[in-house]
C-alpha positions as CSV (number, residue, x, y, z in Angstrom):
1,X,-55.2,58.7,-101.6
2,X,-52.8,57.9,-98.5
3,X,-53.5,56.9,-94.9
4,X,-55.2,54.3,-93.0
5,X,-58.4,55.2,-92.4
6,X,-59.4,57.0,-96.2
7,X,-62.8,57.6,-96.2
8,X,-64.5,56.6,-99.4
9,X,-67.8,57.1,-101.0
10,X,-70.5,55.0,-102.6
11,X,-72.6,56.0,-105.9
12,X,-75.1,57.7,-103.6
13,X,-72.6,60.2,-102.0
14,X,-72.8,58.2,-98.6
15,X,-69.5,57.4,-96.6
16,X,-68.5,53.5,-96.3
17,X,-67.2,52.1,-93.2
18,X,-64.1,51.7,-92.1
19,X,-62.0,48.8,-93.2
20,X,-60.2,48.2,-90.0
21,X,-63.3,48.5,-88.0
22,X,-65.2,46.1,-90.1
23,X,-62.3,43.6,-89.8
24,X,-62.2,43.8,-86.3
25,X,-66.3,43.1,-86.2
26,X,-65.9,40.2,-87.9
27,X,-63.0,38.7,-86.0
28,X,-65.3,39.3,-82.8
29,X,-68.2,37.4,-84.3
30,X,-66.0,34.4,-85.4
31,X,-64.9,34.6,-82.0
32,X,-67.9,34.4,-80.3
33,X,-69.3,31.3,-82.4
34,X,-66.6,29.5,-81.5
35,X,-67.0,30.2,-77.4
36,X,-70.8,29.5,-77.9
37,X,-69.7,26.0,-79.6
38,X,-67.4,25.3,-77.1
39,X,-69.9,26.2,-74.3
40,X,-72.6,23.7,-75.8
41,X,-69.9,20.5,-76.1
42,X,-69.4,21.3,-72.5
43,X,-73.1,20.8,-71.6
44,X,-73.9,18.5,-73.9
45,X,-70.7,16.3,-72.0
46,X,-72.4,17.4,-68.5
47,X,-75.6,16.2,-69.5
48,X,-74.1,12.6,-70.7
49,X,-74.9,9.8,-68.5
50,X,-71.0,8.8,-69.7
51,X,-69.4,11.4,-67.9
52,X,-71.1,10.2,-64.0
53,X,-70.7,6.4,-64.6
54,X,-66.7,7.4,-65.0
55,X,-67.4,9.5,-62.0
56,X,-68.4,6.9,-60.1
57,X,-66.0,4.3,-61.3
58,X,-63.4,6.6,-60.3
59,X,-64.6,7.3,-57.1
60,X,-64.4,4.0,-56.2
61,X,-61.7,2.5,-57.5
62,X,-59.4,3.9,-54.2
63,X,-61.7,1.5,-51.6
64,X,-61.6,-1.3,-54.4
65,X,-57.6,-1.1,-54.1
66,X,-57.4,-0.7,-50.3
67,X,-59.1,-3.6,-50.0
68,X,-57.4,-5.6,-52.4
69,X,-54.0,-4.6,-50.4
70,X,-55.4,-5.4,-47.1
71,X,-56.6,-8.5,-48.7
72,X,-53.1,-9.4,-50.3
73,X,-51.6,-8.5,-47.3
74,X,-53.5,-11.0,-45.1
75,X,-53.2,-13.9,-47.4
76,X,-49.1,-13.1,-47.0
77,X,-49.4,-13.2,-43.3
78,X,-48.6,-9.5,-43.2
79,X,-49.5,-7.2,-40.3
80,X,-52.3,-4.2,-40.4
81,X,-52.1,-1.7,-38.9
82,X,-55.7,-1.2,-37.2
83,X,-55.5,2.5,-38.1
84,X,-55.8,1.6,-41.4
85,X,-52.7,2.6,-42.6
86,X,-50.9,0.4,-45.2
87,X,-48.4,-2.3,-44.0
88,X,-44.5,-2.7,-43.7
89,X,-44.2,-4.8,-46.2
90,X,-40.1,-3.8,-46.8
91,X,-40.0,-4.5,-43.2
92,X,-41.8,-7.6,-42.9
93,X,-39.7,-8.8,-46.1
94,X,-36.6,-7.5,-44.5
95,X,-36.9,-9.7,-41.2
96,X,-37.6,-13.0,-43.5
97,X,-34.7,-12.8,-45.3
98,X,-32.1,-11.9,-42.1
99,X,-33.5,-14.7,-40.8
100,X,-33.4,-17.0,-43.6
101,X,-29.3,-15.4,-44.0
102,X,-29.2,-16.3,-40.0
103,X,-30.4,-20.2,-40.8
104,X,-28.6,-20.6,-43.8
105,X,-25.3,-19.4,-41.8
106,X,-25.8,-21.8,-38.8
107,X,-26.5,-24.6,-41.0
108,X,-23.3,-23.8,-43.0
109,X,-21.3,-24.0,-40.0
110,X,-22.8,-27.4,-38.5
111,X,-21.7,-28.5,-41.8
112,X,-18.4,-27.8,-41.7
113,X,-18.1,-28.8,-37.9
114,X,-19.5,-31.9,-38.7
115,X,-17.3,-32.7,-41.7
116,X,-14.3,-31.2,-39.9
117,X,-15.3,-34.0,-36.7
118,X,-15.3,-36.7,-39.7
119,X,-12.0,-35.7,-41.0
120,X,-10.2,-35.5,-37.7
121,X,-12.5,-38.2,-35.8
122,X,-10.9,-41.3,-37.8
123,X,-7.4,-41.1,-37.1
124,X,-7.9,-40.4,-33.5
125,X,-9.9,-43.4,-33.2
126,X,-6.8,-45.4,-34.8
127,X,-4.0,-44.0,-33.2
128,X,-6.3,-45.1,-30.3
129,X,-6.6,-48.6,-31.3
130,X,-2.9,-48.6,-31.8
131,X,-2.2,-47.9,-28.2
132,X,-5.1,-50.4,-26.7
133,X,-3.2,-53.3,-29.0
134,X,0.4,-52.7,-27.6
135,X,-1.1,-52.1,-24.0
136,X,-2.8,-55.7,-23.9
137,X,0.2,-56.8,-26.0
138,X,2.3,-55.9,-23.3
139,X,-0.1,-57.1,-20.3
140,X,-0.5,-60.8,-22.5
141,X,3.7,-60.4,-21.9
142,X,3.4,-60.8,-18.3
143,X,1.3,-63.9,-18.4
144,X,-2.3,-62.4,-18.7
145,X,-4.2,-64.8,-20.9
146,X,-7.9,-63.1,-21.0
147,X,-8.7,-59.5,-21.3
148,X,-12.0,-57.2,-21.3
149,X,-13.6,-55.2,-24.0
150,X,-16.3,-52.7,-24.6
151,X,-18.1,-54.6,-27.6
152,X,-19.5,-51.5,-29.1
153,X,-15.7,-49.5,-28.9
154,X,-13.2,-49.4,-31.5
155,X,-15.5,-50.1,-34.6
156,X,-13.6,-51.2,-37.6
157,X,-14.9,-49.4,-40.9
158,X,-16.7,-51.7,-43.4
159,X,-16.0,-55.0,-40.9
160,X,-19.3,-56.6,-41.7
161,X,-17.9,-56.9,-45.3
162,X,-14.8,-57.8,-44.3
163,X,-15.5,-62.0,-43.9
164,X,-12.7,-64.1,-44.1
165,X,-14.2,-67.2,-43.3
166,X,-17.2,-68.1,-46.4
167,X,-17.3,-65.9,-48.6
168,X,-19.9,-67.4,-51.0
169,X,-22.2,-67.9,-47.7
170,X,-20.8,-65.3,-44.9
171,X,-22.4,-64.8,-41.7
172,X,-24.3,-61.9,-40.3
173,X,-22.0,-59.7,-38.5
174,X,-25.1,-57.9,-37.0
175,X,-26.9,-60.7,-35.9
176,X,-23.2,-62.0,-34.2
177,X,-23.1,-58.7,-32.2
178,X,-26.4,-58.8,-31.0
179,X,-25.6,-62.5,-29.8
180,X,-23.0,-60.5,-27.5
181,X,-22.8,-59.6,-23.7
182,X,-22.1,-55.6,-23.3
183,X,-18.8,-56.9,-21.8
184,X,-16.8,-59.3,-24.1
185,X,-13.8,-61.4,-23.2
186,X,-10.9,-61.9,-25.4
187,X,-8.5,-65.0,-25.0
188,X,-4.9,-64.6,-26.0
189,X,-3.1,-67.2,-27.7
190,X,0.4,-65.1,-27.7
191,X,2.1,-62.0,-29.7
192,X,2.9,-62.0,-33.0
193,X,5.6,-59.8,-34.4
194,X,7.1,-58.6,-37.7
195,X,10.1,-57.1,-37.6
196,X,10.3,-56.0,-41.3
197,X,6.8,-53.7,-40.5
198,X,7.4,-52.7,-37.4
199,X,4.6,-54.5,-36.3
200,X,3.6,-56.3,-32.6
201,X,-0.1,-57.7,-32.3
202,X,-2.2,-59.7,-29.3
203,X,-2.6,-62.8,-31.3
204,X,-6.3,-63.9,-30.4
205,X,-7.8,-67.5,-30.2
206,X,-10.4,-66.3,-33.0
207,X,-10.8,-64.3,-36.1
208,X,-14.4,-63.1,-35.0
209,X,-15.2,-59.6,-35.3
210,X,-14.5,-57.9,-32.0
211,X,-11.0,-59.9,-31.5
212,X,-9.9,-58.3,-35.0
213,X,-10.6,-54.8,-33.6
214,X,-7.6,-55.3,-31.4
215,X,-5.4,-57.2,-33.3
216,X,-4.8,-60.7,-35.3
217,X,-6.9,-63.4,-34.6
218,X,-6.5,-67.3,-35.7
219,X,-9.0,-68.8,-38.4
220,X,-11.3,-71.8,-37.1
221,X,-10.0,-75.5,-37.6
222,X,-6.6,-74.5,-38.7
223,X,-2.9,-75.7,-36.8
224,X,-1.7,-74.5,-33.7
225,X,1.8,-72.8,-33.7
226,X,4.9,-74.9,-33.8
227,X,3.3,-77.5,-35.2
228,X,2.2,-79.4,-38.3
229,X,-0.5,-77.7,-40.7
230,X,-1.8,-74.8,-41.7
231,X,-1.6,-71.9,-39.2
232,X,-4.0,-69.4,-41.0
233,X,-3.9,-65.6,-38.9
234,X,-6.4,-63.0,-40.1
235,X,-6.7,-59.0,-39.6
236,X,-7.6,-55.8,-40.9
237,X,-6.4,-54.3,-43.5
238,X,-6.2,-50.9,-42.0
239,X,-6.3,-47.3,-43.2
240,X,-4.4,-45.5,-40.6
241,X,-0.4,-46.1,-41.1
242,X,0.7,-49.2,-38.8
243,X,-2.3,-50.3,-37.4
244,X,-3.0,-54.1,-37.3
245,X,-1.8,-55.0,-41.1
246,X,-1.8,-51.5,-43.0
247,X,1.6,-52.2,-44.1
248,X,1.6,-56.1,-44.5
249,X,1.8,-55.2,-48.7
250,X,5.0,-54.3,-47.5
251,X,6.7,-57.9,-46.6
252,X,9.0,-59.6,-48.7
253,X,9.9,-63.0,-49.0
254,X,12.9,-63.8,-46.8
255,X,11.1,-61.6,-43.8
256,X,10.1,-63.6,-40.8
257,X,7.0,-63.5,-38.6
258,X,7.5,-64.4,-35.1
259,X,5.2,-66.1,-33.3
260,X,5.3,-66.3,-28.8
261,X,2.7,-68.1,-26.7
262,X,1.5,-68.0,-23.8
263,X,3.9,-70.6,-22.4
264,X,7.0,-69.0,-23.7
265,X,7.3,-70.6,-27.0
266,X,8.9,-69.0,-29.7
267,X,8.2,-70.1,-33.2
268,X,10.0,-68.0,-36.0
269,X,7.9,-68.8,-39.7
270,X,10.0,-67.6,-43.0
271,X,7.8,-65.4,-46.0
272,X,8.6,-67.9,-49.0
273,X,5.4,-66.3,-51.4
274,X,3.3,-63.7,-51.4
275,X,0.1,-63.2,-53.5
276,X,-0.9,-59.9,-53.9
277,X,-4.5,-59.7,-55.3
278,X,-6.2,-63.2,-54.6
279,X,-9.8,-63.4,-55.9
280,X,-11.9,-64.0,-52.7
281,X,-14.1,-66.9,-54.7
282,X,-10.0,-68.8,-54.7
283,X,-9.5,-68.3,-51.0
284,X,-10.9,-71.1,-49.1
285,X,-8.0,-73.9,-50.7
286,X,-5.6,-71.3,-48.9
287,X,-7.5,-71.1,-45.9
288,X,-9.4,-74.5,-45.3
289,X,-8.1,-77.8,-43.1
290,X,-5.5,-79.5,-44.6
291,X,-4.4,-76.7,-46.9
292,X,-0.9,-76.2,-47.0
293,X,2.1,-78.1,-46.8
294,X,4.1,-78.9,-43.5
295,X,4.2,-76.2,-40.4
296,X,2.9,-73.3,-42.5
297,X,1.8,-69.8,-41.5
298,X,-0.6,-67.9,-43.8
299,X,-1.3,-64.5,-42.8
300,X,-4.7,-62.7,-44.4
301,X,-6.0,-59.4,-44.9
302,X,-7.9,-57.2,-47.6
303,X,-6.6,-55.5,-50.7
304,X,-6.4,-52.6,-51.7
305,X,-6.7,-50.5,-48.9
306,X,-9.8,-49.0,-47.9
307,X,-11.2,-50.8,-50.6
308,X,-10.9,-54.6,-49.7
309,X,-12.0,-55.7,-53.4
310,X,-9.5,-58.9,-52.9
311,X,-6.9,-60.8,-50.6
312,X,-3.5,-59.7,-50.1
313,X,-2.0,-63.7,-49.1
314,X,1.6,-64.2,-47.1
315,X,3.3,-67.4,-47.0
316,X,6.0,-68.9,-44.7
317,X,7.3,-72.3,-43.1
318,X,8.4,-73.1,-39.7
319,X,11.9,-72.1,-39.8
320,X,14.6,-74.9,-38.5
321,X,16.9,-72.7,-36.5
């Protein structure tokens, strides 16, 4: 037999169902089943205690975070808004760090204008000093025996470690400027001059600290010049080109030092030996009373430069001419 719907007969002569229809029963049933399981899950879940305690957590875990951001907030000093809203954090974070970009600029450039005040400060100061030597150089010319100082101007770098005169017991620069007037006078001797160096200095009746500031000065106990002994003259050592002995390294024997005081006395001394690096412990049998052999000059001043480690030593006699 053909066709979809054949009808067919049981042993009794009765007609049997269709077997699309009866398909389609059965899908419906199955069907249903599954909607009335699905139906029950869902109230079985509704009627879980499970399901409200999430409800409830989730309810309130928005206050829980508002609160922990407001909290937050305060403990980072950041502003509220009293309306409740949240605060400007990027803002608040934005102003800190221009400011902190501001700070760290300014600082930068006081840096650099400080350094740049050190670099150019120095030289200034020396080409200064330069100047006030040949100015009382030239007033000591004319017969001025005394002149006037600021003791706090004209500071020589490193002078407190600079001693000349013991150096296995020297004396306390701070405590000697302290033991100063504001105002200190400087007595003259003469001028010395060095051709050779280009080089014209007040020649002061000491070697203490403020009389080497502004030129040479002669060491305690020692001969007076033109005559017999040991004339021993002392100054800085100098950074800045030409001033006081920078370039006294640069004499050689046969140059001549010449020596006018303040009565018009000329004294010309002859370089007859130079020591170039004398250990400071050996420097007192160059220096001390009775050193030295006839009319002797003995100029002294730190070496190296700027450093000042040991003595740089020139020698010369009276000459006869």
């Amino acid at each position: 037999m053909s066709g979809t719907n054949s009808i067919c007969y049981n042993k009794r002569g009765g007609k049997r169902r269709n077997t699309a229809l009866s398909n389609e029963r059965i899908s419906r049933d199955r069907m249903k089943k599954k909607f009335e399981a699905s139906l029950n899950r869902l109230n079985n879940e509704i009627r879980s205690p499970r399901l409200f305690s999430s409800e409830i957590k989730t309810a309130k875990s928005p206050f829980k975070t508002e609160k922990s951001a407001s909290a937050r907030s305060a403990d980072r000093g950041e502003e509220v808004d009293r309306s409740g809203s949240a605060p400007a954090t990027g803002s608040y974070r934005g102003r800190r760090r221009a400011i902190f970009r501001v700070s760290l600029l300014v600082f930068a450039v006081i840096l650099i204008a400080a350094g740049i005040i050190l670099i150019f400060k120095r030289p200034v100061v020396e080409e200064q000093r330069k100047a006030q030597a040949h100015q009382i150089a030239s007033q000591i010319r004319v017969g001025e025996v005394t002149v006037i100082v600021d003791r706090d101007a004209f500071e020589v770098e490193g002078e407190g470690y600079e001693i000349f005169e013991d150096e296995l017991n020297p004396p306390d620069p701070e405590s000697e400027l302290f033991a100063l007037p504001e105002k200190v006078t400087l007595t003259a001797v003469g001028i010395i001059t060095i051709d050779s160096i280009d080089l014209i200095l007040p020649l002061w009746d000491n070697a203490g600290i403020i009389p080497l500031r502004y030129g040479a000065g002669i060491h305690d106990n020692t001969a007076v010049p033109g005559q017999e002994g040991n004339l021993v003259i002392l100054g800085h050592r100098m950074k800045t080109y030409g001033s006081i002995f920078n370039r006294l390294g640069e004499m050689k024997i046969g140059d001549t030092a010449e020596i006018v005081t303040m009565d018009g006395s000329t004294h010309i001394y002859v370089v007859d030996r130079i020591i170039e690096a004398l250990p400071p412990r050996e420097l007192p049998e160059y220096i001390e009373s009775g050193s030295g052999e006839g009319a002797q000059l003995t100029l002294v001043t730190c070496t190296p430069t700027g450093v000042g480690s040991h003595r740089l030593v020139i020698i010369g006699h009276l000459s006869d001419e």
